[in-house]
C-alpha positions in Angstrom: 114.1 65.3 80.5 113.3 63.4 77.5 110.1 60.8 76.9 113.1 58.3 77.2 113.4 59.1 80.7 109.7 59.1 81.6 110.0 55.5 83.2 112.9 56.1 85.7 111.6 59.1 86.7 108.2 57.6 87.6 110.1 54.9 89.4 111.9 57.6 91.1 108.6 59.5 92.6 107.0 56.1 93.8 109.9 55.6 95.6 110.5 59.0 97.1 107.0 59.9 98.3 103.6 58.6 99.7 101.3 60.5 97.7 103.5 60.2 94.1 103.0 62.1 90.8 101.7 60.1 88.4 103.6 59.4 85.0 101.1 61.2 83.6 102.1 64.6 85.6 105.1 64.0 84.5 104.3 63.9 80.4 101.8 66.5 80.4 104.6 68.3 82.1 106.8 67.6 79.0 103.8 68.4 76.9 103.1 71.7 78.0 106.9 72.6 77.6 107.7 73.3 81.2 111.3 73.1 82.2 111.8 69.9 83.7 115.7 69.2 84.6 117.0 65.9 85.7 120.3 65.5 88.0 122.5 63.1 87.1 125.8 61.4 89.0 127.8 58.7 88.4 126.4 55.4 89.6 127.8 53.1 92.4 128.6 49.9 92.6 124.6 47.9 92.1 123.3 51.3 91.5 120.5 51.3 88.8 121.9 53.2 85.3 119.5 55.4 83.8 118.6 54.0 79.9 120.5 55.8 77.7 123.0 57.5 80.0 126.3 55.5 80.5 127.5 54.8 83.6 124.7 57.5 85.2 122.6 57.4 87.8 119.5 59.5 88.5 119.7 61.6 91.6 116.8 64.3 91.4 115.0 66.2 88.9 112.8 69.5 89.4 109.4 70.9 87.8 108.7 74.1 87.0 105.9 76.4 85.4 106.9 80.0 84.1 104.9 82.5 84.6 104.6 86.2 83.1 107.5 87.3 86.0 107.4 84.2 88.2 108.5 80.3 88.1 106.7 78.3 90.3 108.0 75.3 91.4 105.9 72.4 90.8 108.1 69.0 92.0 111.5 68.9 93.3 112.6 65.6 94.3 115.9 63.6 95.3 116.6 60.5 95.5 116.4 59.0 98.7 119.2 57.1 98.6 121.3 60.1 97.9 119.4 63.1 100.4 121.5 65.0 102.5 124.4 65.5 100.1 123.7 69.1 98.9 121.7 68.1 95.8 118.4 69.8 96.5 120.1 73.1 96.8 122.3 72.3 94.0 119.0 71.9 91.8 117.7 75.1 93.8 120.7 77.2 92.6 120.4 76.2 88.7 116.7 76.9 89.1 117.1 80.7 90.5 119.6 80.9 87.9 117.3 80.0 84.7 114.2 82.2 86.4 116.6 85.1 86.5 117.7 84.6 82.8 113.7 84.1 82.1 113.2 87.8 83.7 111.3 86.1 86.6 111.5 88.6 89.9 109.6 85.3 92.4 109.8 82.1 93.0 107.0 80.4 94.3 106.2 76.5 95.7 104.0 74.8 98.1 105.3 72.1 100.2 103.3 69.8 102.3 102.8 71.3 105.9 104.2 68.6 107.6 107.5 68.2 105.7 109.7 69.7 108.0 113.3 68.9 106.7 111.8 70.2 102.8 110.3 73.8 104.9 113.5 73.9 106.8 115.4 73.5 103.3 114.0 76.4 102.0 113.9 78.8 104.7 117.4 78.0 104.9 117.6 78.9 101.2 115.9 82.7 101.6 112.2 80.9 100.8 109.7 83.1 102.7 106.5 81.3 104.3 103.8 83.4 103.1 100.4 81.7 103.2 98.8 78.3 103.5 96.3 76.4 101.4 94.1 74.3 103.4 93.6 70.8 102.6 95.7 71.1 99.4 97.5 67.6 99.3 96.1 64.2 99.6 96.5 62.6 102.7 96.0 58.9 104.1 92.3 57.8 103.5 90.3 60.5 103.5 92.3 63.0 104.8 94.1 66.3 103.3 97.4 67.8 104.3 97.5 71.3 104.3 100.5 73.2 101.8 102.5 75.9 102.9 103.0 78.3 100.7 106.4 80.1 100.2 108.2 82.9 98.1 111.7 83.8 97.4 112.2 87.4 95.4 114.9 87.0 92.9 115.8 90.7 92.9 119.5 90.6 93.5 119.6 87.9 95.7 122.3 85.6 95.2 121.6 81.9 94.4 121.6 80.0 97.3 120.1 81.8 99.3 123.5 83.6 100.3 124.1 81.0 102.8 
């Protein structure tokens, strides 16, 4: 992702979740040089094109922070106009993928407690729950979701979770 791109995904996040990252995540993400991969397809028929990408649509993109042996997934999102088609796990796999080449031997993430078809992604993937934060996400009004928190070890496992 470029600073070009900033905008649509932005756009993107408001549209995909109740509780979005601001733009703001997003640039200090670019900032601090953390990979940050955007998924691209061909657009449809009235399908917004992403500036500067002919005939493209934006489908997902995925935040990440490296660590000293781990990446931790900070924001994976899809579109949801195009959810359900495999394009979660397909930015999954090329994540797993760059971690290995980075000499990473985890992954980690939270995901909100509640969001059973994103927990029922991962474990599907190999993701391990392995602990919870309490009152880690904002909620509505006052109130905070807890996060699950959930590892895969990358030490031989194939990507995708072998499934």
């Amino acid at each position: 992702m470029t600073e070009a791109e900033l905008d649509a995904v932005s756009e993107l996040e408001k549209r995909a979740y109740a509780h979005p990252w601001s733009r703001r995540h997003f640039q200090d993400s670019l900032s601090a040089a953390y990979p940050v991969v955007l998924l691209l397809g061909e657009a449809r028929p009235g399908e917004a094109i992403l500036p500067g990408h002919e005939g493209r649509v934006l489908l997902g993109y995925l935040v990440a922070m490296r660590g000293v042996d781990e990446v931790h997934l900070l924001n994976i999102t899809v579109s949801p106009d195009h959810r359900r088609q495999g394009w979660a796990r397909l930015l999954l796999d090329a994540l797993v993928l760059w971690s290995r080449g980075q000499g990473a031997q985890c992954l980690w993430l939270e995901v909100r407690e509640g969001n059973a078809p994103a927990r029922a992604l991962y474990r599907a993937y190999g993701f391990s729950e392995v602990g919870l934060r309490k009152a880690y996400y904002p909620g509505g009004g006052r109130e905070r979701e807890n996060a699950v928190v959930m590892s895969l070890p990358l030490d031989g496992a194939p990507a995708g979770g072998g499934a």
